[in-house]
N, C-alpha and C positions, 0 to 999 in steps of 0.2 A: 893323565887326565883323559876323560871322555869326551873324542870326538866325533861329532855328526856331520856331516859333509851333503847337505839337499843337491838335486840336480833337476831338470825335468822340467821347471818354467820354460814362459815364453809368451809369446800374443796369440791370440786367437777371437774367435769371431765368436758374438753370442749363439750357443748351441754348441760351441765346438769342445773337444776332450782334450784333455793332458793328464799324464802319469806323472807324479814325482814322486822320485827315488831319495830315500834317506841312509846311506852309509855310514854304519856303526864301526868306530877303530875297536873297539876291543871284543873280541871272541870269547872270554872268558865271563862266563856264566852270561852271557848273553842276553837268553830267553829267559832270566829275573831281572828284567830291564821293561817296566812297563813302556810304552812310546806312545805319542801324541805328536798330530800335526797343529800348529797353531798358525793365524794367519793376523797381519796389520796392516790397515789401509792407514792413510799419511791421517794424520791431527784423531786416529782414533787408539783406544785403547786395544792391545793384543787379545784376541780370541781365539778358543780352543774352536777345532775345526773336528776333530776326529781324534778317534783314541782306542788303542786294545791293550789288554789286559798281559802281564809278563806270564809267562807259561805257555803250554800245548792248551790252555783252554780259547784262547783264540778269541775271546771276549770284547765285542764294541760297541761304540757307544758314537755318536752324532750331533753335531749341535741341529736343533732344528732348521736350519735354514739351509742345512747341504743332505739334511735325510732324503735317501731314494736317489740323492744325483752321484752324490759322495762314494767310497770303497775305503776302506785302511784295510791292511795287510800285510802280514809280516812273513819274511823267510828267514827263519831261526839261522837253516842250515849256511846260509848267503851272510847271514847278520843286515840285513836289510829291511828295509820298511818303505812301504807304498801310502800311495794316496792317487787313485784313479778317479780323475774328476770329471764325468761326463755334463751336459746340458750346462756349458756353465752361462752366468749369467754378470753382464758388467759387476753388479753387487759381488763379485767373485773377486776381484783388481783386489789385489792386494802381495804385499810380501808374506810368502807361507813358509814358516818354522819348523824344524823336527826336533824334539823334545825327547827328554827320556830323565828315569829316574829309578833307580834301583831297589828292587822289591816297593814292596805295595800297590798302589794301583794309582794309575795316572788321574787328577781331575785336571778340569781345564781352569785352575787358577794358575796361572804363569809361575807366581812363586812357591809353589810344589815342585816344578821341574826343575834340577839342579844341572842339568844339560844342554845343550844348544846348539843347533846349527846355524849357519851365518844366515841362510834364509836363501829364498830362491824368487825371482818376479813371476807373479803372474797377471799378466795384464789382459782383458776379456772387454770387442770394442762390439759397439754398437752393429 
């Protein structure tokens, strides 16, 4: 089974950055592994935060509310996946997901993604 293992939460102040790291177990065929970060704040439904494309095309995509602050990014070579979250803003607070799903292309309906990290905090105060 395919494990995703997030790291990279934590608190921070409005404005301030964090990276989170998404660790792929399995190295075989990797990079046909589309990946998406998904994030849930408590009594809301899960949303897609960020997403790229499996392959060397390197292709992504944003929900509107993190375009410009947001980053995803992947290191085939590492089997790793990023999410650089600059200016963030309390609306940020939530538990953020790494997702994946082999071959085709990631959307951000949850159950498209057959994969799962346990998820990481990220808490963003006033």
């Amino acid at each position: 089974q395919v494990q995703l293992v997030e790291s990279g939460g934590g608190s921070v102040q409005t404005g301030g950055s964090l990276r989170l790291t998404c660790a792929h177990s399995s190295r075989d065929n990797y990079n046909n592994y589309c990946m998406a970060w998904f994030r849930q704040a408590p009594g809301e439904e899960r949303e897609g935060v960020a997403r790229i494309s499996a392959g060397g095309g390197a292709i992504t995509d944003y929900a509107d509310s993190v375009k410009g602050r947001f980053t995803i990014s992947r290191d085939d070579n590492e089997n790793t996946l990023y999410l650089q979250m600059n200016s963030l803003k309390p609306e940020d607070t939530a538990t953020y997901y790494c997702a994946a799903r082999y071959v085709g292309t990631c959307s951000f309906d949850p159950a498209d993604l057959p994969y799962w990290g346990r998820g990481t905090q990220v808490t963003v105060s006033s």
